[in-house]
C-alpha positions as CSV (number, residue, x, y, z in Angstrom):
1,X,10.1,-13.7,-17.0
2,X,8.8,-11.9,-20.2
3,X,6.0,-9.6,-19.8
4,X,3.0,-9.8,-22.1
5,X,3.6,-7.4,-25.2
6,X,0.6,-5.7,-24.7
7,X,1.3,-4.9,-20.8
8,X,2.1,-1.1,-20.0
9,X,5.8,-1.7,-19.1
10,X,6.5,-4.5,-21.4
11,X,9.9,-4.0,-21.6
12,X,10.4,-2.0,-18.7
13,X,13.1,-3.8,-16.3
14,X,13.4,-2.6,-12.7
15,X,16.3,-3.8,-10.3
16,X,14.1,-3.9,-6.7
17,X,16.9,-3.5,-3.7
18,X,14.3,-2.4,-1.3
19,X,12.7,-5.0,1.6
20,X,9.7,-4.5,3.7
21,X,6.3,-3.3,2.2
22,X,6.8,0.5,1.0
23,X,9.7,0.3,-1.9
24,X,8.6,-3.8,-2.4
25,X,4.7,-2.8,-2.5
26,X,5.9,-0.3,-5.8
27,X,8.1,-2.6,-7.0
28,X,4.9,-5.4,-7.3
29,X,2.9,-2.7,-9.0
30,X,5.4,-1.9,-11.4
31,X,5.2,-5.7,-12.0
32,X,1.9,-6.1,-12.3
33,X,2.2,-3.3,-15.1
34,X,4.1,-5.7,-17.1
35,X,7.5,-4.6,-15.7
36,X,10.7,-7.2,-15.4
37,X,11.3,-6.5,-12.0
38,X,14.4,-8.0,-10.1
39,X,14.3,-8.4,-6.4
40,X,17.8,-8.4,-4.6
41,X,17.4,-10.3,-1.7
42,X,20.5,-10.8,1.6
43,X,21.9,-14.5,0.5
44,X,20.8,-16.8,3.3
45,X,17.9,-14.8,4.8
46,X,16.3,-12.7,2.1
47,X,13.4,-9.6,2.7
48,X,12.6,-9.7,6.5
49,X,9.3,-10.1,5.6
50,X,9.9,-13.8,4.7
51,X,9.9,-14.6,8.4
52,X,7.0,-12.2,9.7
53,X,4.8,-15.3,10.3
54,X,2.6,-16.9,11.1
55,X,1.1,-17.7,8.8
56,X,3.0,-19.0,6.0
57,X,2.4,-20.0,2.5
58,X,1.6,-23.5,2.0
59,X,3.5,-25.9,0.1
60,X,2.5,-29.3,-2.0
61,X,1.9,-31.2,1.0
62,X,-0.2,-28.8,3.1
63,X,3.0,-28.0,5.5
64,X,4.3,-24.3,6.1
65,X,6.7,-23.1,3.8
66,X,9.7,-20.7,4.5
67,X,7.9,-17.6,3.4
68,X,5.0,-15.9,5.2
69,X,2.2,-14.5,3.9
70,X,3.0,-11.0,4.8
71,X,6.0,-11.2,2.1
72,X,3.4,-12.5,-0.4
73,X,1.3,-8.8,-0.4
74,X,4.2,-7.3,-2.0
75,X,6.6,-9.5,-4.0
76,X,4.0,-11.3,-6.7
77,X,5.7,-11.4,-9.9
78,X,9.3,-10.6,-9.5
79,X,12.4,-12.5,-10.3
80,X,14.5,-13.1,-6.9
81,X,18.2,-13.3,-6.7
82,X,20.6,-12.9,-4.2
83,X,23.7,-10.7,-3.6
84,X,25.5,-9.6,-0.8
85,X,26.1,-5.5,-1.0
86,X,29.4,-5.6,1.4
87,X,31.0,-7.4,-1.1
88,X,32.8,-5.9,-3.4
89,X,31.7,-8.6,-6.1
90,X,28.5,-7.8,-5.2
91,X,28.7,-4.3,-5.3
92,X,30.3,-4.9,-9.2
93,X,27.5,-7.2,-10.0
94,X,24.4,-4.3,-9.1
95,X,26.4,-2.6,-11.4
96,X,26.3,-4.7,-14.1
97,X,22.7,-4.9,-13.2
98,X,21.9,-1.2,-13.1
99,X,23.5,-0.1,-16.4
100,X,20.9,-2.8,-18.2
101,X,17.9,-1.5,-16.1
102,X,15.2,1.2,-16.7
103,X,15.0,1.9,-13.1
104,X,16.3,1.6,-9.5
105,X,14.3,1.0,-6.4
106,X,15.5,1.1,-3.0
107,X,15.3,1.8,0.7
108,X,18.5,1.8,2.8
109,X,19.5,4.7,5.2
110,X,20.7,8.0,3.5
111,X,24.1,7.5,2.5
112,X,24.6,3.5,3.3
113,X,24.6,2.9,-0.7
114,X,26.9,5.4,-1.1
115,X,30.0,3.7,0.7
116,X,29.6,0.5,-1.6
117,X,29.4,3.0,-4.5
118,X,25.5,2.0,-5.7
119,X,24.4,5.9,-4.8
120,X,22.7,7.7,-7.7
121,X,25.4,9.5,-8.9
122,X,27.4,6.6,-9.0
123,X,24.9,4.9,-11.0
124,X,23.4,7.7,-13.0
125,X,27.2,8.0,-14.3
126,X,27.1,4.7,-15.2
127,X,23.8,4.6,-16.8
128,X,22.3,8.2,-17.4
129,X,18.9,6.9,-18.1
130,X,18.2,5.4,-15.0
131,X,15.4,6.5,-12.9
132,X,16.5,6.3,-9.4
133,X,13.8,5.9,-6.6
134,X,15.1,6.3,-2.8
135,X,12.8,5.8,-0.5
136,X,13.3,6.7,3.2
137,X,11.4,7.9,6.4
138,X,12.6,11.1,6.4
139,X,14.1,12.4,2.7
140,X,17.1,12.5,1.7
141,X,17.5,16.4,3.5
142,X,16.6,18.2,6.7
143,X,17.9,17.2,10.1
144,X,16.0,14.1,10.9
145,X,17.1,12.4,7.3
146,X,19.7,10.0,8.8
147,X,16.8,8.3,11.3
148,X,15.2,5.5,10.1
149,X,11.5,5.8,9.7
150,X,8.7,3.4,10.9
151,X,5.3,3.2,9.2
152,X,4.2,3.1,13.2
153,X,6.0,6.2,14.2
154,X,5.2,7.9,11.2
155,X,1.8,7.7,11.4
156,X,2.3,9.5,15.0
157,X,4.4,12.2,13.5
158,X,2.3,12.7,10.6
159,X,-0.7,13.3,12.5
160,X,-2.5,10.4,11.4
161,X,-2.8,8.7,14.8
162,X,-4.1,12.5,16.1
163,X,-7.0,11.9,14.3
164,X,-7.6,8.0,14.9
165,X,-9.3,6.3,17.1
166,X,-12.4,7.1,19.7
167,X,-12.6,11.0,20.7
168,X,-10.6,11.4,24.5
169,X,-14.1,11.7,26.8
170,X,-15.3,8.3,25.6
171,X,-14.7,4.9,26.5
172,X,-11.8,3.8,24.7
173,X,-10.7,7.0,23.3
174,X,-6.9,8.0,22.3
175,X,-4.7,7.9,19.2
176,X,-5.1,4.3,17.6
177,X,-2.8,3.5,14.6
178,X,-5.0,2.5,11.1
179,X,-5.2,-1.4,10.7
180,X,-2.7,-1.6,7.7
181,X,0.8,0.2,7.5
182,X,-1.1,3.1,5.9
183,X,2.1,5.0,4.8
184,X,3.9,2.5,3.6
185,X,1.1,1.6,1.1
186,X,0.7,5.1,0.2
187,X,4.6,5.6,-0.1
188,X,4.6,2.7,-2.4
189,X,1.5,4.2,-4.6
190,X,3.6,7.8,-4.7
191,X,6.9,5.8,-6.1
192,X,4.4,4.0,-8.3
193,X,3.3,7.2,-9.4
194,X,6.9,9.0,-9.8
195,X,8.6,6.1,-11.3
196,X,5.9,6.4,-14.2
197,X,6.2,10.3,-14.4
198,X,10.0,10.0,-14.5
199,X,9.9,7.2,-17.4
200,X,7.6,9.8,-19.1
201,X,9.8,12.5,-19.0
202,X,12.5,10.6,-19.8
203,X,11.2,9.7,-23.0
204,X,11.3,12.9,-23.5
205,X,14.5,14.5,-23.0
206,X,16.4,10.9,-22.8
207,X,17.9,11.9,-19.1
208,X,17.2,9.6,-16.1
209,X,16.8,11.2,-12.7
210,X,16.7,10.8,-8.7
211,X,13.9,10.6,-7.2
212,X,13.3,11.2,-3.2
213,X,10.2,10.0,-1.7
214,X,9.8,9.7,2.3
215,X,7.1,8.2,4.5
216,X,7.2,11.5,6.8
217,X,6.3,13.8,3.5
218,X,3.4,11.4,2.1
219,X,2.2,11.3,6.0
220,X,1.8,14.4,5.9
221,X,0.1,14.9,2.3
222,X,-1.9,12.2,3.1
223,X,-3.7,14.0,5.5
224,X,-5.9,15.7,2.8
225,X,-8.5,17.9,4.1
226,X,-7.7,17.1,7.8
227,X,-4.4,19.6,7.1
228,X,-5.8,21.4,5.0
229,X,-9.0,22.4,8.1
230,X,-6.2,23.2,10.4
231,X,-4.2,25.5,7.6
232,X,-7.5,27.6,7.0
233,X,-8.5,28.2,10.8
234,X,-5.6,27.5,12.4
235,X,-7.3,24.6,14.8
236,X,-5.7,21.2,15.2
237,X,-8.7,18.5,14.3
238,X,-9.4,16.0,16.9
239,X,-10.3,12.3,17.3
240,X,-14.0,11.9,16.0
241,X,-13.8,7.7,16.1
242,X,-15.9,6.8,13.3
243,X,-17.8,10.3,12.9
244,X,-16.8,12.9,10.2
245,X,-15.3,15.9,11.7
246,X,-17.6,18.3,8.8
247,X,-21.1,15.9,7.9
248,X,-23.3,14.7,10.0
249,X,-24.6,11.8,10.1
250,X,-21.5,10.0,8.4
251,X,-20.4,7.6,10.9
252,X,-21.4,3.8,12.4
253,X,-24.2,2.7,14.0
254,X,-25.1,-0.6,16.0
255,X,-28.2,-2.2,14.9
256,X,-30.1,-4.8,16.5
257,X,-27.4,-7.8,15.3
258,X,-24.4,-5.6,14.3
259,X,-23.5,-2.5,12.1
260,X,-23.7,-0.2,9.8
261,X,-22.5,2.8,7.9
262,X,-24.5,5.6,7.0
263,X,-22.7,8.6,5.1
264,X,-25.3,11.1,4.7
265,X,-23.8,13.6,2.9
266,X,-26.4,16.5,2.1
267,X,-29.5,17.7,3.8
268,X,-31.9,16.0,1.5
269,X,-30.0,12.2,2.2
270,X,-30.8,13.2,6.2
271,X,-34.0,13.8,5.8
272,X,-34.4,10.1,4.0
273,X,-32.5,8.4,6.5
274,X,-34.7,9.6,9.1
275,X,-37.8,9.3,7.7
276,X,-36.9,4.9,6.4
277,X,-36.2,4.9,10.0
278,X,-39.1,6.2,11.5
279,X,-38.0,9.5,12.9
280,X,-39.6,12.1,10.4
281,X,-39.5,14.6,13.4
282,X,-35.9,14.8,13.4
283,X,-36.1,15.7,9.8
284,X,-38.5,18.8,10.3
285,X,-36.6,20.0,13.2
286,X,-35.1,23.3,12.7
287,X,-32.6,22.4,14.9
288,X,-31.1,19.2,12.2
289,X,-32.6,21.3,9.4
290,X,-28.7,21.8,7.4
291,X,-25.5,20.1,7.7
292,X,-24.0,23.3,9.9
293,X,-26.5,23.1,11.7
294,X,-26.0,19.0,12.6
295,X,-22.1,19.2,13.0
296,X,-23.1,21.9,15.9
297,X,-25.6,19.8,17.4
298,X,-24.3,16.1,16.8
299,X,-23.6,15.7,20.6
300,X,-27.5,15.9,21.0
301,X,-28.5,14.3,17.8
302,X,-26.3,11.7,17.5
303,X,-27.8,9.9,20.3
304,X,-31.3,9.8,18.8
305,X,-30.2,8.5,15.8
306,X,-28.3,5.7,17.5
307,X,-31.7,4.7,19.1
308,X,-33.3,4.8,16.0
309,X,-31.0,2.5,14.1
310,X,-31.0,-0.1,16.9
311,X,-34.5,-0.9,16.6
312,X,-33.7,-2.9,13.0
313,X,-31.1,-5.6,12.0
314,X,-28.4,-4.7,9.7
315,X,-30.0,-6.1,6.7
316,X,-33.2,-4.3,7.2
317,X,-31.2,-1.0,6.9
318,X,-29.2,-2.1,4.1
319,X,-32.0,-3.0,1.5
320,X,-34.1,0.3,3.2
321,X,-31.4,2.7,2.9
322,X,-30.3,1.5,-0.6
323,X,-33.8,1.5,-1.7
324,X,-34.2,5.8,-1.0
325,X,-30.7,6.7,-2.6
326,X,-29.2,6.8,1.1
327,X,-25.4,5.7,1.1
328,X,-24.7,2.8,3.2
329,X,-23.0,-0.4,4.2
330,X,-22.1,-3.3,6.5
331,X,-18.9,-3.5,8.5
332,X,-17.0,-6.7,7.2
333,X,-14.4,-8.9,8.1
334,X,-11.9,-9.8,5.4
335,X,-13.9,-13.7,5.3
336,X,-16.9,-11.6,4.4
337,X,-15.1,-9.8,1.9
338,X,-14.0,-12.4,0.3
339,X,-17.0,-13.9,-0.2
340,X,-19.1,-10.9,-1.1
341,X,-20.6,-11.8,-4.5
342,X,-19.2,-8.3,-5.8
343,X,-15.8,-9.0,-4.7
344,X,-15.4,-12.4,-6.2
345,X,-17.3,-11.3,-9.6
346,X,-14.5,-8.5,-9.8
347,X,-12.1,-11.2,-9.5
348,X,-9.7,-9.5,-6.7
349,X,-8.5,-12.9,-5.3
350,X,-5.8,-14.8,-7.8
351,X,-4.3,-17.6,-7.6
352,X,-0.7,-18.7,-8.4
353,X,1.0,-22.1,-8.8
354,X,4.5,-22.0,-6.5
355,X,6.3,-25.3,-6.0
356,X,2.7,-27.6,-6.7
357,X,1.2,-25.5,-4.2
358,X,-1.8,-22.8,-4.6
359,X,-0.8,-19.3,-3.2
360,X,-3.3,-16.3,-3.6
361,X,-3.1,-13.0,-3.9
362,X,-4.7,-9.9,-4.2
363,X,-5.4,-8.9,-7.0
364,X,-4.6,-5.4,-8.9
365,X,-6.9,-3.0,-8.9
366,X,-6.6,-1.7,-12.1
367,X,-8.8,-2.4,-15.2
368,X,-7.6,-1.3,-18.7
369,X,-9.4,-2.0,-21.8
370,X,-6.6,-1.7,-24.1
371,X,-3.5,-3.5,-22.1
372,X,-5.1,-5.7,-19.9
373,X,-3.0,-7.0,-17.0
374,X,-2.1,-10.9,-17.4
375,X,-1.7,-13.1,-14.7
376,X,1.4,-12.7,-12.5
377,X,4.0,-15.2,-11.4
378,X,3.5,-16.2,-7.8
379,X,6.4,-14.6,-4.8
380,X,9.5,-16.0,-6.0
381,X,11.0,-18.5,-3.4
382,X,15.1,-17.1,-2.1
383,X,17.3,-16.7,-4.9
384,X,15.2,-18.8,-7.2
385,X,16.1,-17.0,-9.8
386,X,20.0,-16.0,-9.1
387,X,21.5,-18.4,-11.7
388,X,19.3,-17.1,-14.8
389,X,19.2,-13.7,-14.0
390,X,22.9,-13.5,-13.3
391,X,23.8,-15.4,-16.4
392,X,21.4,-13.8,-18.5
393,X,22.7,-10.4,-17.9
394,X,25.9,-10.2,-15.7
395,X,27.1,-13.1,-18.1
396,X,28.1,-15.5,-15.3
397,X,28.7,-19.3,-16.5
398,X,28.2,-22.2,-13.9
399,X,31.8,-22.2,-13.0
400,X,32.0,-18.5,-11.8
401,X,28.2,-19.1,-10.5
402,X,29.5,-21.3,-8.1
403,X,32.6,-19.8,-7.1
404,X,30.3,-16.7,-5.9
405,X,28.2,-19.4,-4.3
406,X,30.7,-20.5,-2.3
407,X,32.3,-17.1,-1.3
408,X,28.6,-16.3,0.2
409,X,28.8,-13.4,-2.2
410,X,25.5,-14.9,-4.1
């Protein structure tokens, strides 16, 4: 597939070994930046994601078709072929591959690549320029690196899940895990974000590089201010559910048919909130009077404020809050959200055509005024592309095609 010229990586060709969600999810944004991007897939069974249904993307006639949905969030607008890596025609045929390719993407255990002779110093032998991205749940160093790495168990190490999830003396409480595999997506944004550094030094001094990038280290980076709290006083935070551990009131409330969000973030926001909602007392308290002074106090204040919200519905304190400048919002589900007339008008549902059948997507989020994204290709099917790819670029004719057909190497 040829990129539109005016796409940030037009030109740009990326050989994608890694399955999953973290190395796949980059591979889709480098994609959606215009990048070629060439998905190596096992022959016979593909990305494992493929399988993780239901549900599965429809085909013409309304049925299921082989692929689910999951594999759909991170492998829009690739190329697929398939190889098998224990063979040494494989192995000679990522080769090929990699000495034609800007970059190399991929998550296998430390060292596995390196007994079929795909490692990075194999390949940045073979092709200097290439820009190498290994992506792992613990690094490439340090004692755990040779344990593979969950986005699950990560998000325990990490600290995330110390954090999330209803505070210990309430109903409900303990760690809870986020809703999406929050360090995979984020691992996938840092490659994202190093691949496109490491193409911009390159240019520079002409020399590709390795780079290491593992879910354990962006777990832990990730955890922004909550680290950063326990480096300065030495305190591990604790669960807060849906409250802010430094403002107060930032958190959800019920309302008479649902909820909300209020993130009152200064002194002056508190003092609307309480006054739209009929509780001017609580903003001439001394006790509420600063932020400080509400963090200390939320275990009495909070429940005021909870009786004050429940006497309106949702959309009452919507159109009231927005109205005085007061930050807030509804809780949705993802039918609400895509439906929400500021969701559809930034267009953040796409759809492709794949085998007469409509799949859609979600959209990238990124706007540019100059290079505008184009419309992507839809997930490939398995090894759709094998034959062009191969013979494109490893110079295979239909005769040796087939001969690596039958093998099972392709």
């Amino acid at each position: 597939m040829t990129a539109e010229p005016s796409a940030p990586l037009a030109g740009v060709r990326v050989l994608d070994l890694s399955r999953i969600l973290a190395g796949p999810f980059c591979g889709q944004n480098l994609a959606d930046l215009g990048a070629e991007v060439i998905k190596v897939e096992r022959p016979g069974a593909g990305d494992d994601t493929r399988s993780w249904g239901p549900p599965f993307l429809p085909t013409a006639d309304q049925q299921d078709s082989s692929d689910a949905a999951y594999f759909a969030a991170a492998n829009r607008g690739k190329r697929s072929i398939t190889l098998n890596l224990a063979d040494a025609r494989g192995q000679a045929i990522v080769r090929q591959l990699a000495a034609q390719s800007d970059v190399l993407l991929e998550n296998y255990r430390v060292g596995q690549l390196a007994r079929y002779g795909l490692d990075p110093a194999s390949l940045l032998a073979l092709n200097p320029r290439l820009i190498y991205c290994s992506i792992t749940g613990f690094g490439q160093t340090g004692p755990w690196a040779h344990r593979a790495g969950y986005d699950f168990i990560i998000q325990g190490l990490c600290g995330l899940m110390s954090v999330t999830g209803e505070a210990d003396d309430r109903p409900g409480g303990g760690p809870q895990k986020a809703g999406v595999a929050v360090t995979d997506l984020m691992t996938g944004m840092y490659a994202t974000q190093a691949i496109l550094a490491a193409l911009l030094a390159r240019a520079r001094s002409g020399q590709g590089q390795h780079v290491d990038l593992a879910l354990l280290d962006v777990g832990v980076a990730m955890m922004a201010n909550m680290a950063t709290n326990y480096l300065a006083n030495g305190l591990a935070p604790i669960r807060y559910g849906n409250a802010h551990p430094n403002i107060v009131p930032y958190q959800t409330f019920a309302t008479q048919d649902g909820w909300i969000i209020v993130a009152a973030g200064n002194d002056e926001q508190f003092r609307r909130f309480v006054t739209t909602g009929g509780a001017p007392e609580l903003a001439s308290d001394a006790r509420w009077a600063r932020n400080a002074d509400r963090v200390r106090g939320r275990a009495t204040l909070v429940p005021l404020l909870e009786s004050m919200v429940q006497r309106q519905r949702t959309n009452w304190w919507i159109d009231a809050l927005e109205g005085v400048g007061v930050p807030c919002g509804p809780i949705q589900d993802l039918a609400d959200v895509f439906r929400h007339p500021q969701v559809v008008a930034r267009g953040l549902c796409v759809s492709h055509e794949r085998d007469g059948a409509s799949v859609r997507t979600v959209a990238n989020p990124t706007r540019f005024s100059a290079t505008p994204l184009g419309p992507r290709s839809a997930p490939p099917a398995l090894g759709a592309d094998t034959d062009a790819v191969l013979g494109e670029l490893a110079g295979l004719d239909a005769n040796a095609l087939q001969s690596l057909r039958q093998a099972g190497v392709i």
